[in-house]
N, C-alpha and C positions, 0 to 999 in steps of 0.2 A: 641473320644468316641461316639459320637452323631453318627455319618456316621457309627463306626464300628455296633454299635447297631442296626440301619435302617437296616441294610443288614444283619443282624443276629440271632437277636431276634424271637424268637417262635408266640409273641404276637403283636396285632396289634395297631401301634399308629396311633393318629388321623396325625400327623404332627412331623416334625423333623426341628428345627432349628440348623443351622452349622455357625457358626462364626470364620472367617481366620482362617482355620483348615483343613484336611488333611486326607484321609483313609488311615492308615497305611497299610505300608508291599504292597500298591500296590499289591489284589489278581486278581487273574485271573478274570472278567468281570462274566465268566461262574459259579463259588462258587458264586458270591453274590447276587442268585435267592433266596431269601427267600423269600417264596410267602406271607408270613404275612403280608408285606411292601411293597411290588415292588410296589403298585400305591398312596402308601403312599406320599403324598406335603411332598418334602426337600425344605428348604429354605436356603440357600446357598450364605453368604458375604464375601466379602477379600477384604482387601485392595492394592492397587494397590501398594502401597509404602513399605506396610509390612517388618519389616525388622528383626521380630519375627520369621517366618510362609512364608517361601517365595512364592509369588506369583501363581507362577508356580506348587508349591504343589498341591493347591485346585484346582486350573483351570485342573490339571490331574486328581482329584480325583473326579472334576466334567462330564468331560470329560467320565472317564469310569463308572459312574454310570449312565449317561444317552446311554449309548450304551448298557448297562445290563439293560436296560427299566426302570429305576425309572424315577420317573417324580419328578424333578430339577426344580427349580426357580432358577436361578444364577444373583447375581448382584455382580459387581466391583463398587470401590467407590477410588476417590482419596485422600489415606489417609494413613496411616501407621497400626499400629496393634493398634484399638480402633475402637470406633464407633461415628457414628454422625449423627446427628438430618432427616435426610431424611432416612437413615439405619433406628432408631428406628421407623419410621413414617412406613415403610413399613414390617415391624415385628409386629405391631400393623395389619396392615391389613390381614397379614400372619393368624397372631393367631384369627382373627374375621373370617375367611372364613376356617379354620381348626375347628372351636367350636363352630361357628354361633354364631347369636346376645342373648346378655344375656334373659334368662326368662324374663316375664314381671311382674313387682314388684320386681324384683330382685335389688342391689345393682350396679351400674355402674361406673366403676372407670375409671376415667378422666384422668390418666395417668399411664405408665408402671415404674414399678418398678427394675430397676435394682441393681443386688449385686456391 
């Protein structure tokens, strides 16, 4: 859903995180110019072991979204379908250079929240 949206959507996001996942339907490189996004940061993880999500899916799906010009962050992690502590470490950095450092007096949270 995150990738199909990146390449589709009208409006512009700061950032798009993709987690062992996959552009459906595989479109043609040349449809997924939506100029809202194309210099839009994807941050892009899979696990190398993934046995959910196969591998090979997202490495395609990264693969044709940086030849359609999005600008991709790609990392493999050896792991199966789940995340771990250097993944969340670098999704924190993701999300601090996609929204910058909090206002000042603002509230700062010490750690990420996942569902």
């Amino acid at each position: 859903m995150a990738l199909h949206l990146a390449t589709s959507h009208p409006d512009k996001f700061a950032g798009v995180i993709a987690l062992s996942c996959y552009l459906p339907l595989a479109p043609d490189p040349a449809r997924l110019r939506n100029g809202a996004n194309l210099r839009t940061p994807i941050y892009m993880a899979h696990g190398t072991q993934d046995p959910v999500v196969p591998f090979a899916l997202g490495d395609d799906s990264r693969q044709l979204l940086t030849s359609a010009g999005y600008n991709v962050d790609w990392h493999a992690y050896p792991m199966p379908h789940s995340l771990c502590a250097e993944e969340v470490q670098v999704i924190a950095e993701f999300l601090t250079e996609a929204f910058g450092e909090p206002a000042e007096g603002a509230a700062r949270r010490s750690s990420i929240l996942l569902p």
